[in-house]
N, C-alpha and C positions, 0 to 999 in steps of 0.2 A: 504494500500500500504506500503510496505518496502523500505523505503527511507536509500540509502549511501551516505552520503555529506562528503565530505572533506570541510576544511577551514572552520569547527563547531565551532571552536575558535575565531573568527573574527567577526565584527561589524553586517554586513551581514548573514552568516554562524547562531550566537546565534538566530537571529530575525528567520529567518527558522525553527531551530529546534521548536522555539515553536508556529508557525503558523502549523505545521506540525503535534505535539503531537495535541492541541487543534482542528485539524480536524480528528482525530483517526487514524495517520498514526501509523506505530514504523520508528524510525530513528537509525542510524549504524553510528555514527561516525568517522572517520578515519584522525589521524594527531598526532601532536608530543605530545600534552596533552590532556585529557580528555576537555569539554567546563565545566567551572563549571557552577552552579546550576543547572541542569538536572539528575535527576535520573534514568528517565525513558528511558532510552537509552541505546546501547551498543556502545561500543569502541574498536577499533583497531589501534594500534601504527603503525605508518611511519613515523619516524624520519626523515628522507632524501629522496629526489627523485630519488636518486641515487639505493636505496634501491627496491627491489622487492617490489609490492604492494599488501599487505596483503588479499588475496583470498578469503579467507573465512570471509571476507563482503564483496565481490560480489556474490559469494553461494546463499543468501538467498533475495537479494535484486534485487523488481520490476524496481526501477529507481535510477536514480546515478545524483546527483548534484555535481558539480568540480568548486570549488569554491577556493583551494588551490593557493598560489601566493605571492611570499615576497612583500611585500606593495613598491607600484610606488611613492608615495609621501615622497619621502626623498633624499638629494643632493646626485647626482651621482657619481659616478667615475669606474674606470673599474672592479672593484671588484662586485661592488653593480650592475651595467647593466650584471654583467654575472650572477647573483643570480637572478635578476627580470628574464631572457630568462629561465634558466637553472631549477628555479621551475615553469615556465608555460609551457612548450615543453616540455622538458625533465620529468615533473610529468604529462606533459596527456598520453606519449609515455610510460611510465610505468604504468598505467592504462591500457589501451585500452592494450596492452599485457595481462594484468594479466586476462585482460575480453576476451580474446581469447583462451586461454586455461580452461577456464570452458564449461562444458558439456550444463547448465544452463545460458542462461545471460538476463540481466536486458533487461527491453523493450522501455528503451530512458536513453540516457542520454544529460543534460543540463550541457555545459560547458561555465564556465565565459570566456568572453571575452572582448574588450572593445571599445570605439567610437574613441579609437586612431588606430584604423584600416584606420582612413578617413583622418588623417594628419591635415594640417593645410588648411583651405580650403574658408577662406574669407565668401562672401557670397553667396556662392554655398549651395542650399538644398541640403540635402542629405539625399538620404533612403539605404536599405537594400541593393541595385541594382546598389549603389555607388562604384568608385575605390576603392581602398585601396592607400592610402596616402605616400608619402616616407618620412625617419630618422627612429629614433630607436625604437619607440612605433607602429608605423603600422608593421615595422618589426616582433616585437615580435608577435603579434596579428595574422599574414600573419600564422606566423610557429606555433603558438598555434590553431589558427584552424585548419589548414592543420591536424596536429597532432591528433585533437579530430573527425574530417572527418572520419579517419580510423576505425573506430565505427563502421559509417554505411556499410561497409563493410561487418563486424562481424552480420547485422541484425538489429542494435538497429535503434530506430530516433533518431538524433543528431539534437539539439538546442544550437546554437550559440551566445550566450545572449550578445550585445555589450552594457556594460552600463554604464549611463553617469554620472554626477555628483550626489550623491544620499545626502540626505537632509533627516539628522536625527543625534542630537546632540549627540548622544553617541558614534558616528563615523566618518568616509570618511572626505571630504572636509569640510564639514559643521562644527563640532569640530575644524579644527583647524581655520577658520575663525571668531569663536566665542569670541576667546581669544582679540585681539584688536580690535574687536568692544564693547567690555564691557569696555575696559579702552579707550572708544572714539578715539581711531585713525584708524578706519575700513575706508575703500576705495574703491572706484574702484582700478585696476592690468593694471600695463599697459597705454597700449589708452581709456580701457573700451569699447572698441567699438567691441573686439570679443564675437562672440555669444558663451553663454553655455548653453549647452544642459542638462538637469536635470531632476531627479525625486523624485518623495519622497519615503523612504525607506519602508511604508507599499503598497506603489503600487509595489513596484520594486520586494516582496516579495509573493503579491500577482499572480503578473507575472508569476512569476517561480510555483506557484501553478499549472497555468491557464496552463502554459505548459506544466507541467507534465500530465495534466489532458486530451489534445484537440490536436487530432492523427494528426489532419491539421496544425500543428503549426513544422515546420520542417527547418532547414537552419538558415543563420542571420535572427536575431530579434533584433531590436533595445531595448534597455530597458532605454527608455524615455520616458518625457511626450510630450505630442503633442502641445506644447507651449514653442520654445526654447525662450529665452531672451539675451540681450544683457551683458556683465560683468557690466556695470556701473549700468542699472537696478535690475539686482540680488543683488548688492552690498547694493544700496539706500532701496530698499525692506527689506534685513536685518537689515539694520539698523532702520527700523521705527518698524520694529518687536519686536527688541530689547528696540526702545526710547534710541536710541544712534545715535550719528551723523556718520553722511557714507560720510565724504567731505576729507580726509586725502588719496589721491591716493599714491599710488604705484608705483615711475616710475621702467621703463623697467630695467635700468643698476640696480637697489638697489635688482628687483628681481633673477638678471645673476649672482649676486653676493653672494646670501644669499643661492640660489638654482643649480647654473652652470646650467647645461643642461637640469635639470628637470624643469626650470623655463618654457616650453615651454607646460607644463604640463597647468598654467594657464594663457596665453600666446598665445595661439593658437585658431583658430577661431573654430568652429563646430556644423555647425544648421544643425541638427538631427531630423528626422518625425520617429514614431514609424509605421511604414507604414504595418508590418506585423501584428503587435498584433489591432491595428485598424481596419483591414482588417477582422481579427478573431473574431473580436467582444468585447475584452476586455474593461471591463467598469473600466474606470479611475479614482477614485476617488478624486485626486488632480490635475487639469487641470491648476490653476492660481498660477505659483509662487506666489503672495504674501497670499493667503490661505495657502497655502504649506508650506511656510515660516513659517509662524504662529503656523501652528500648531505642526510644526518641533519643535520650540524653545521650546513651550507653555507646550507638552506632557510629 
């Protein structure tokens, strides 16, 4: 299979390309730098979403992973929320154009998207089947799917991949919560009593495989594990992973202050069933955060 990912660059994105090469796909690249260490790939530059999206790697390629997105975990302000909307919307809407004018088009694409589709939601389960949430992240999410919809339009299957906290130290959430709990002041956020929804980054990637591979896999997909937890237990679990204490909370005002409006990022409630990919069949290989944990850190 001829795989084109966008966001090769990225935490997620790097682990792709080479679950992808190691099952004998070829992968196409596409974003502002090449991903370093990979040879065996090709590349095509998009600076900007602003930008035409470069054609000729959609030309040749079976399916399209969209994984492109300036990073949500950083203090906002109005500069930075028109950059988060403006490279998810506006870079799938340039996309899916450039995949409309080829004679040739790919046979699915899998667009990133995320569990703040669901807002803030207490103790409400949520699956696939759920509202969408209101503020600025279910917003973004609302018009970034909408956007990669127009897909299946054009013919493709569109997967809607809403994914949660992903648990692997070389990136996401998991990196930067590593930092104080090695110098012992790690915590619970908050009350600790909102639930986070999580998964581990070789399932999350395996996911995205399963999808590209399995015709009935079509619409939202949660991309979680089927074991949400609570923040004070993911917190405490880290920390025994580590053999660092997890008793230094985090209250509410110290996080509205350090993060403004993105504090709600870890802050917000969201017990998430991956109700589709279970449905499908997908065999999960990390079911218990603190296995997951472990082996997040360990690896």
């Amino acid at each position: 299979m001829n795989v084109l990912l966008t966001g090769a660059s990225g935490f997620i994105g790097h682990r792709l390309i080479a679950r992808s090469l190691h099952e004998g796909h070829s992968v196409h690249a596409v974003g502002r730098r090449p991903p370093a260490g990979f040879q065996a790939i090709q590349f095509s530059e998009w600076k900007e979403v602003s930008q035409e999206f470069p054609a000729r790697a959609i030309e040749t390629s079976d399916a399209i992973v969209h994984l492109a997105g300036e990073p949500i975990a950083q203090k906002w302000n109005p500069e930075v929320k028109a950059k988060i909307r403006d490279s998810r919307v506006n870079g799938t809407r340039k996309l899916v154009e450039s995949i409309a004018k080829q004679s040739r088009r790919p046979q699915v694409l899998i667009s990133a998207s995320a569990i703040g589709y669901y807002g803030d939601r207490g103790e409400e389960l949520l699956d696939e089947n759920s509202t969408a949430g209101t503020g600025f992240l279910p917003e973004v999410c609302i018009e970034w799917e909408r956007a990669a919809r127009e897909a299946g339009n054009l013919g493709l299957r569109v997967v809607l991949l809403r994914t949660g906290i992903v648990l692997g130290k070389e990136g996401g959430a998991l990196k930067q919560m590593l930092t104080p709990f090695k110098l012992g002041v790690g915590g619970p956020t908050g009350s600790g009593k909102q639930w986070m929804s999580w998964i581990h980054i070789d399932d999350l990637v395996s996911a995205m495989m399963f999808a590209l591979a399995t015709p009935d896999v079509a619409g939202p997909v949660n991309g979680t594990a089927p074991n949400p937890v609570r923040n004070r237990e993911l917190t405490s679990t880290l920390g025994a992973a580590l053999g660092r204490p997890a008793v230094v909370p985090t209250p509410t005002f110290a996080l509205k202050l350090m993060l403004g409006e993105a504090a709600r990022i870890v802050l917000e409630s969201q017990k998430v069933l991956p109700t589709v990919l279970q449905a499908a069949g997908f065999p999960f290989r990390h079911r218990d955060v603190d296995e997951a944990l472990r082996h997040a850190v360990q690896s």
